[in-house]
ROGUMI-30486 format. One record per residue: residue in three letters; residue number from 1; x, y, z of N, C-alpha, C, CB in turn. Coordinates in nm, 2 decimals. Each point is the difference from the previous one (the first is absolute). Glycine has a CB too. Layout:
BEGIN
resn  resi  n.X  n.Y  n.Z  ca.X  ca.Y  ca.Z  c.X  c.Y  c.Z  cb.X  cb.Y  cb.Z
ALA  NUM  X  Y  Z  X  Y  Z  X  Y  Z  X  Y  Z
...
This chain:
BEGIN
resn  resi  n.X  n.Y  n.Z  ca.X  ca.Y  ca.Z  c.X  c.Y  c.Z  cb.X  cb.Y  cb.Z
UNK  1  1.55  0.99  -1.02  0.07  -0.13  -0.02  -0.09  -0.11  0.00  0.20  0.10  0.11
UNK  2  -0.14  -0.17  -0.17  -0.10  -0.14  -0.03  0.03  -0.08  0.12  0.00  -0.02  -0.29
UNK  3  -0.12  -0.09  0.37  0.02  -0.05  0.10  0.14  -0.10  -0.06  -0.28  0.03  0.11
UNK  4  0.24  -0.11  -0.22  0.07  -0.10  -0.01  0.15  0.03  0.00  -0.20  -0.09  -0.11
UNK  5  0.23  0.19  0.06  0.13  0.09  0.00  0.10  0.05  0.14  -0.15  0.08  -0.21
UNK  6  0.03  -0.05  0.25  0.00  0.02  0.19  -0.02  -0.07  0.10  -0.07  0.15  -0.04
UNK  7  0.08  -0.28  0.02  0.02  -0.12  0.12  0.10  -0.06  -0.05  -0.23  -0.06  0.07
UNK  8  0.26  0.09  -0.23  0.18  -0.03  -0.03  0.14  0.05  0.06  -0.12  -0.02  -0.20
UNK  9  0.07  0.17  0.23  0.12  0.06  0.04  0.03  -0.04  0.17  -0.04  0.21  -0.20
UNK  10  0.17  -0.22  0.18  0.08  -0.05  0.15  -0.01  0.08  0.13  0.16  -0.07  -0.14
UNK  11  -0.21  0.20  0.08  0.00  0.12  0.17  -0.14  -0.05  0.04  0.13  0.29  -0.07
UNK  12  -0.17  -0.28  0.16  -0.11  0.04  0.07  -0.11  0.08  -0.06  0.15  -0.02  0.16
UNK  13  -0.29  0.01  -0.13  -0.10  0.09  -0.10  0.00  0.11  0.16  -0.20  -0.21  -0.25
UNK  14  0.17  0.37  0.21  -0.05  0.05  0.11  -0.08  -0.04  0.10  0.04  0.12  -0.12
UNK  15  -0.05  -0.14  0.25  -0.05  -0.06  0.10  -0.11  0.06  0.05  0.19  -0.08  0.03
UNK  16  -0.33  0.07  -0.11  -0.11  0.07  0.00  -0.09  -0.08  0.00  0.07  0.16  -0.08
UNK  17  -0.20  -0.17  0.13  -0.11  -0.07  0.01  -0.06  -0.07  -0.14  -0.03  0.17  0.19
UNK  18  0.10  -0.05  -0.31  -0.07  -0.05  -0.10  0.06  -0.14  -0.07  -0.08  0.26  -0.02
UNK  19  0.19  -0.21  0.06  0.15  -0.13  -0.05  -0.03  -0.13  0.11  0.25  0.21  -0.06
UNK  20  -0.30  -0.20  0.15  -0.06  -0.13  0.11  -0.04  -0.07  -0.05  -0.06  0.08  0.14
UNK  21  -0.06  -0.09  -0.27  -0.01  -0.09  -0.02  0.06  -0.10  -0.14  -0.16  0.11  0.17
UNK  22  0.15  0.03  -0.25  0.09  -0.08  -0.10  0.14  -0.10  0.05  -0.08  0.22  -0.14
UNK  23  0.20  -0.12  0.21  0.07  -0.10  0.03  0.03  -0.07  0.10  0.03  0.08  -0.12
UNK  24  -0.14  -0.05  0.22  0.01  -0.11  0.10  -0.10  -0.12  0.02  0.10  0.18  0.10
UNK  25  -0.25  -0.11  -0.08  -0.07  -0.06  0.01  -0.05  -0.11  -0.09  0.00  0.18  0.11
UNK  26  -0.03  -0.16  -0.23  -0.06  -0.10  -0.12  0.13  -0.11  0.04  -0.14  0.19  -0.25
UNK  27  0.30  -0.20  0.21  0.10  -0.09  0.03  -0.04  -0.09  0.10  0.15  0.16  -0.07
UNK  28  -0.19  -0.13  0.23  -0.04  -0.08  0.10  -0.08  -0.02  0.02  0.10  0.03  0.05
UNK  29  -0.22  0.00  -0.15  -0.12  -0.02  0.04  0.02  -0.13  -0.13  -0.14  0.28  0.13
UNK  30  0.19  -0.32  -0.24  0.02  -0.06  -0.08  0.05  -0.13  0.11  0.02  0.20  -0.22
UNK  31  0.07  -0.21  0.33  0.03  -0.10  0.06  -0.08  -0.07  0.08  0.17  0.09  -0.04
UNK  32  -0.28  0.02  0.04  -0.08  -0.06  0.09  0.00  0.08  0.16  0.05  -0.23  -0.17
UNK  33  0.00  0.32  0.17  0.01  0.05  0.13  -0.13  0.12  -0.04  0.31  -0.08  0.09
UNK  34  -0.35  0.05  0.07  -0.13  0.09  -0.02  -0.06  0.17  0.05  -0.02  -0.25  -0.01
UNK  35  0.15  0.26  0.13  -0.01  0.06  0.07  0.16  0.03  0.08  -0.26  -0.09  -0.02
UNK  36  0.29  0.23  0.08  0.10  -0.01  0.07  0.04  -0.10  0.15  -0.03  0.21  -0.14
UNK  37  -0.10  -0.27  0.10  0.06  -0.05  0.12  0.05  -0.14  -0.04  -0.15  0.14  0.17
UNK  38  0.13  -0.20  -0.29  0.09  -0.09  -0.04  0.17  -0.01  -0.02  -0.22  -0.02  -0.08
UNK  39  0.25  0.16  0.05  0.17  -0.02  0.02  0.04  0.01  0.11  0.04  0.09  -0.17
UNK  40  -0.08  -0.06  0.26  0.04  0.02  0.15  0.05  -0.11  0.10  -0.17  0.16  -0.05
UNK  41  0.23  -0.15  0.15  0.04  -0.09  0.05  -0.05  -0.05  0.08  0.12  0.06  -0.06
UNK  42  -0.15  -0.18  0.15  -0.13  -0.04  0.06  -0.05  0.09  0.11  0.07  -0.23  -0.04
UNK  43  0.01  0.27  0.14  -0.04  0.11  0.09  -0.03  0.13  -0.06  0.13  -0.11  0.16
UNK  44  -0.10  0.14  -0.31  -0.11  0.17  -0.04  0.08  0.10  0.01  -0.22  -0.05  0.11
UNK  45  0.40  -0.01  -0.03  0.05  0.16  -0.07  0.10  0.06  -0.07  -0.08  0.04  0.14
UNK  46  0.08  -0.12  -0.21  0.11  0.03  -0.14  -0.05  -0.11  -0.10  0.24  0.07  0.14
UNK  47  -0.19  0.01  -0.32  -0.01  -0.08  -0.10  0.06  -0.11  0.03  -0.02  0.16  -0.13
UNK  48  0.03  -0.31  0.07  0.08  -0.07  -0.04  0.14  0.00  -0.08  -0.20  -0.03  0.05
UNK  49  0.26  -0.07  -0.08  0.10  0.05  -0.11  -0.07  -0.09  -0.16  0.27  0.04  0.21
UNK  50  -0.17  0.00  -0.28  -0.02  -0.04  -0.08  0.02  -0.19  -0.08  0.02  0.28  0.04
UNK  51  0.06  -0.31  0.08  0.05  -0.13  0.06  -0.14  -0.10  0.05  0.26  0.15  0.09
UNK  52  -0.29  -0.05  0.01  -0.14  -0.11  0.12  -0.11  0.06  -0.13  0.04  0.03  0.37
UNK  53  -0.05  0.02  -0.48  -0.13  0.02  -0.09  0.02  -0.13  -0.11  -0.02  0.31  0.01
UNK  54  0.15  -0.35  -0.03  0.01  -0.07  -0.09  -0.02  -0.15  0.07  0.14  0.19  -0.14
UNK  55  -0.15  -0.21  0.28  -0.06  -0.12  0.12  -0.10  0.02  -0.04  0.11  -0.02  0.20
UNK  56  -0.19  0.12  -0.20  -0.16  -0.02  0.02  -0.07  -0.03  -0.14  0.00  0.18  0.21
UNK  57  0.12  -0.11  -0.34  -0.07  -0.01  -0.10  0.08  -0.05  -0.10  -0.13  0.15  0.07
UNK  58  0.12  -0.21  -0.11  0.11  -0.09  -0.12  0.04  0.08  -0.13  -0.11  -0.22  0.05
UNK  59  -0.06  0.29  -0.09  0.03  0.05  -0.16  0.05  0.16  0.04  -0.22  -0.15  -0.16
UNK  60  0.34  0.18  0.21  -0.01  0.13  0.03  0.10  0.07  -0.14  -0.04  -0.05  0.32
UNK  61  0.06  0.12  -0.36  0.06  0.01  -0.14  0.05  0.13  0.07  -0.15  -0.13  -0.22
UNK  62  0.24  0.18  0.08  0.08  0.12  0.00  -0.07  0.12  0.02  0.14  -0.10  -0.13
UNK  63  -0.25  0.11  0.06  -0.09  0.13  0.02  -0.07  0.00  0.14  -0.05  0.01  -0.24
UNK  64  0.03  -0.15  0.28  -0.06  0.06  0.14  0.08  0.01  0.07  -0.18  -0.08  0.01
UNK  65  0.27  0.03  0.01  0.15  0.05  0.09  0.02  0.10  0.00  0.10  -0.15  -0.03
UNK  66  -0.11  0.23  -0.07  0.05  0.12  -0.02  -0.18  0.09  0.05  0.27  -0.07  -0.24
UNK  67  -0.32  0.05  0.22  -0.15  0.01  0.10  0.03  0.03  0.10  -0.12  -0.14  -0.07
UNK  68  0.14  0.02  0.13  0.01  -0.04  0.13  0.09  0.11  0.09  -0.01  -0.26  -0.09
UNK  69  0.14  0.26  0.05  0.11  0.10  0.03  -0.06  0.17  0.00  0.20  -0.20  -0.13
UNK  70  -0.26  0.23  0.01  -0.09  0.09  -0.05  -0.05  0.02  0.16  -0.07  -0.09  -0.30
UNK  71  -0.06  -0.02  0.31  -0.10  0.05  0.09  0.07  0.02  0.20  -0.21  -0.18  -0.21
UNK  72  0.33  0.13  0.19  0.08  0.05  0.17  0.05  0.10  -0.03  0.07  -0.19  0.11
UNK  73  -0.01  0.25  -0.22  0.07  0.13  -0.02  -0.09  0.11  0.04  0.12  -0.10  -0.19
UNK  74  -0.25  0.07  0.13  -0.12  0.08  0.01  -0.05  0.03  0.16  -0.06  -0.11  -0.25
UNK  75  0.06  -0.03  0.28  -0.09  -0.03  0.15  0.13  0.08  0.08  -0.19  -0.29  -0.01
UNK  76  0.31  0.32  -0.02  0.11  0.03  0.10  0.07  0.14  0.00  0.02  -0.23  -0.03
UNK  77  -0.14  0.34  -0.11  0.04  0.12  0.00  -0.06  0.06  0.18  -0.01  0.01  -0.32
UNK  78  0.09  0.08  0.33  -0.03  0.08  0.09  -0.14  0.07  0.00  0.23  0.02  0.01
C-alpha cells in the first residue's frame, strides 16, 4: 500500500515500531516537539491531552492530533 493512501484511511495503521515513525513521529516532530518528554505533563507521568498540546502549541492540526492520540494509544498498550 502506498503511504499516501495509508495515512488516509480512518482505522489505525498496525501498532509496530516500523509505523512509529511514519505516523507518529515525523507529525510531532513537525510541531516541533522533540522528545517524549515534551507531551508530558510537568511532573513526568502521563501524556498530556490534546487540549494542554494545543496551550503549548498553536499550529497543532488534524494530523498531529491524530498523532498525538496515535502516540498514548501506543505508550498505553499493555
Amino acid at each position: 500500500m502506498i503511504i499516501s493512501e495509508d495515512l488516509s484511511l480512518r482505522k489505525s495503521p498496525p501498532q509496530t515500531l516500523s509505523t512509529l515513525t511514519t505516523y507518529i513521529t515525523q507529525p510531532l516532530m513537525s510541531l516541533g516537539l522533540n522528545g517524549l518528554h515534551d507531551p508530558t505533563s510537568p511532573n513526568r507521568t502521563h501524556i498530556i491531552t490534546v487540549a494542554q498540546l494545543k496551550e503549548k502549541i498553536s499550529k497543532v492540526t488534524a494530523k498531529s492530533k491524530t498523532a498525538f492520540n496515535r502516540l498514548a494509544a501506543f505508550v498505553n498498550l499493555p
